[in-house]
TORZA-911455 format. One record per residue: z, y, x of N, C-alpha, C in turn; residue in one letter. Coordinates in steps of 0.001 Angstrom, whole numbers, padded with zeros to 6 digits, always signed. Atoms other than C-alpha are relative to their C-alpha. Example, Ala and Ser with C-alpha at 12.3 -4.5 7.8 and 13.67 -1.06 7.14 Angstrom:
% residues 2
+000000-001190+000890+007800-004500+012300+000000+001200+000900A/-000060-001190-000820+007140-001060+013670+000730+001090-000770S/
//
This chain:
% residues 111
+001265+000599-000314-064290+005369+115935-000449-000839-001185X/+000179+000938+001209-066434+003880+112807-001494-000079+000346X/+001059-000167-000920-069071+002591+115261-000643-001393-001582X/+000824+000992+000339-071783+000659+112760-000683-000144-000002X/+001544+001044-000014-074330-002213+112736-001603+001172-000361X/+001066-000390+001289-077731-000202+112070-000648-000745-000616X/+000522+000735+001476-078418-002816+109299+000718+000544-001196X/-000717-000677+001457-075648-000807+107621+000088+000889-000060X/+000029-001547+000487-076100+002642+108022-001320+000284-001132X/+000560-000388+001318-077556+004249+105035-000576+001563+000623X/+000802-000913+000213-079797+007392+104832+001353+001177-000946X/-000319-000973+000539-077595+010610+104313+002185-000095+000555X/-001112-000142-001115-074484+009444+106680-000031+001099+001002X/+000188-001435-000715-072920+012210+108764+000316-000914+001709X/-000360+000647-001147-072889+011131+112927+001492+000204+000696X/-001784-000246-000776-069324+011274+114792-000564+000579+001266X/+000199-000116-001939-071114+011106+118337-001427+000225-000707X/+001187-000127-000293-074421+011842+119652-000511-001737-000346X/+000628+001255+000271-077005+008625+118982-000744+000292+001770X/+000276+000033-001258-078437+007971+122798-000901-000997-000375X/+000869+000960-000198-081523+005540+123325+000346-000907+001054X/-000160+000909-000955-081048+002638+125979+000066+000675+001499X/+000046-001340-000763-081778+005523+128699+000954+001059+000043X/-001289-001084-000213-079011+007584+127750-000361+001167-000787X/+000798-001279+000918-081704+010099+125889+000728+000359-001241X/-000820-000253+001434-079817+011710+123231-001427-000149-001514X/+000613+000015+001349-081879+011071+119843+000160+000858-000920X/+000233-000955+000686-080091+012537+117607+001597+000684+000516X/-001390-000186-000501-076642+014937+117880+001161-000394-000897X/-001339+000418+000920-073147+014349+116184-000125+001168-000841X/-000512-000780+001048-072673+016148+113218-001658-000792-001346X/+001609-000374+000618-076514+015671+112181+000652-001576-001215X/-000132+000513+001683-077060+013809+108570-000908-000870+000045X/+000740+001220-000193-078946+010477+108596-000778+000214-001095X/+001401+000423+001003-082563+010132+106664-000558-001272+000791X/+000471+001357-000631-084590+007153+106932-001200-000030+001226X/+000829-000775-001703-086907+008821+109774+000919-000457+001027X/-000705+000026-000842-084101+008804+111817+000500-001883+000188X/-000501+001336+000317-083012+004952+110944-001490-000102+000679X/+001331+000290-000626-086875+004222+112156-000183-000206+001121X/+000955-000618-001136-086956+006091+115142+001547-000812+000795X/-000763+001049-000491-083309+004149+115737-000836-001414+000609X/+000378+001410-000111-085074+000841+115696-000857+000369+000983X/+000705-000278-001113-087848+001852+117729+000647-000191+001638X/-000694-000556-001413-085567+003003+120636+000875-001012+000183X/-000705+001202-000255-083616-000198+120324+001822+000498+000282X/-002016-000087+000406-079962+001581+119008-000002-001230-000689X/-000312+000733+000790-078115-000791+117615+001114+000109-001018X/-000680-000731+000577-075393+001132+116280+000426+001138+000332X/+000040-001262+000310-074080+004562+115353+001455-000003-000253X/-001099-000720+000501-070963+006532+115079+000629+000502-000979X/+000060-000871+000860-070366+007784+111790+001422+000391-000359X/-000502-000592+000617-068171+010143+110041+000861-000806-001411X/+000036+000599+000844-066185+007921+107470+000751+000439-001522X/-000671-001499+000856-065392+010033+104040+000925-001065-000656X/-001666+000786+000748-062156+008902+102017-000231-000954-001149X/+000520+001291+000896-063989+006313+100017-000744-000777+000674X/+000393+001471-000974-065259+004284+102789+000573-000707+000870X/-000503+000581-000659-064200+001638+104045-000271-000622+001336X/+000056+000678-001518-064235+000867+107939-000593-001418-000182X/-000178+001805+000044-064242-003382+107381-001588+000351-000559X/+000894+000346+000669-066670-002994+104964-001483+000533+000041X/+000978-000396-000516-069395-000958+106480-000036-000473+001208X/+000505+000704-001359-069114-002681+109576+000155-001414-000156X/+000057+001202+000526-069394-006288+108032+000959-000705+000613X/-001097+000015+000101-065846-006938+108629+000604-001069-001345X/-000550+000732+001101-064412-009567+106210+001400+000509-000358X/-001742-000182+000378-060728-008494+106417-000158+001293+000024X/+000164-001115+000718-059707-005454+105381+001481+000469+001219X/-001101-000442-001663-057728-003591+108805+000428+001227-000724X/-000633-001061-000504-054968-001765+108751+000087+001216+000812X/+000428-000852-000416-055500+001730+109309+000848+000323+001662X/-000724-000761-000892-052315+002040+111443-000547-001179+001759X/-000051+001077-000848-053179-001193+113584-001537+000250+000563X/+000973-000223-000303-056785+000055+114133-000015+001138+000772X/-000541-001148-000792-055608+003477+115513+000083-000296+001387X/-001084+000243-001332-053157+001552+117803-001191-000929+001068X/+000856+000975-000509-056365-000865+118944-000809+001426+000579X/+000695-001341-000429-058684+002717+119655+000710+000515+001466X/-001324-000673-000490-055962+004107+121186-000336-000815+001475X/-000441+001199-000944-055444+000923+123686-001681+000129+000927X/+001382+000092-000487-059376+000784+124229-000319+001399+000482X/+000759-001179-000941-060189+004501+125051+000892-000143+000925X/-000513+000175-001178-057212+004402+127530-000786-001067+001509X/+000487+000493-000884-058990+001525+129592-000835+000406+000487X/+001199-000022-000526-062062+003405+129656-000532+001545+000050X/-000127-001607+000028-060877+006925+129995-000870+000394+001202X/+000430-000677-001290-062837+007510+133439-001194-000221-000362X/+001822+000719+000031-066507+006194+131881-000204+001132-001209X/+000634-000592+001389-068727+008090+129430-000331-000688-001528X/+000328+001410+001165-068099+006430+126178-001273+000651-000785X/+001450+000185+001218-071272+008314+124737-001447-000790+001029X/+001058+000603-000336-073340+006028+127341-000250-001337-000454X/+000542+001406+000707-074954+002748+125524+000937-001111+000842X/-000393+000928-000423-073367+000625+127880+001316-000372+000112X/-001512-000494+000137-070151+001977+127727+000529-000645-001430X/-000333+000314+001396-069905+002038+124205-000105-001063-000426X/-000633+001954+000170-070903-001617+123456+001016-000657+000460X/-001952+000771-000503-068118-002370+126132+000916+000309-001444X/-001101-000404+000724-065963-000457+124149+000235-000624-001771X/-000262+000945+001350-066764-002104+120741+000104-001373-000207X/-000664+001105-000453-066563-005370+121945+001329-000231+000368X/-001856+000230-000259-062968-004887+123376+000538+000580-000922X/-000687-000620+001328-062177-003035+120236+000223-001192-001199X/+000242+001059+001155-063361-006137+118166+001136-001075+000313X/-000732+001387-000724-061631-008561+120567+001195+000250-000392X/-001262-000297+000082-058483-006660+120492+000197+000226-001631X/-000053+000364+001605-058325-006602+116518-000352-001516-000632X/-000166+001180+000333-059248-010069+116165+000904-001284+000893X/-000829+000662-000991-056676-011533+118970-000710-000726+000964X/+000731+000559-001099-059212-012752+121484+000071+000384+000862X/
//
């Protein structure tokens, strides 16, 4: 999961998941390739973040404005912990998924 802020997705990122509007409306699908149309029509629809694809020169922390720099294996084991709680819900629904990055955050920063 390399769920980020859209203040930091960039124009020409690939999606992991579908993008959904507040409604559940799919926007755009997973695989698809970010232009700044699409970043627009984000804001509009009131996403606030995105799924992306993260290639072997990016860093997790640092595209999701992250100060510390996480351990790949300890971020796994935090995923891991979080889809289990929330294996019976649709994590591609908006409401879901914020849960889920909130208890992802919590559980990586010991809260």
């Amino acid at each position: 999961m390399a769920i980020i802020p859209i203040d930091r997705l960039e124009a020409g990122m690939t999606l992991k998941s579908d993008v959904c509007d507040r409604s559940g409306r799919m926007l755009l699908p997973a695989g698809a390739e970010l232009a700044d149309k699409q970043l627009k029509i984000f804001r509009t629809w009131g996403v606030t973040e995105a799924d992306i694809l993260l290639g072997p020169d990016e860093d997790l922390a640092e595209l999701s404005g992250e100060n510390a720099t996480l351990d790949p294996l300890v971020l796994a084991e935090a995923e891991q912990a979080v889809s289990r709680i929330f294996c019976l819900n649709d994590p591609q629904h908006p409401m879901i998924r914020e849960l889920m990055s909130v208890c992802l955050k919590r559980r990586l920063h010991g809260r």
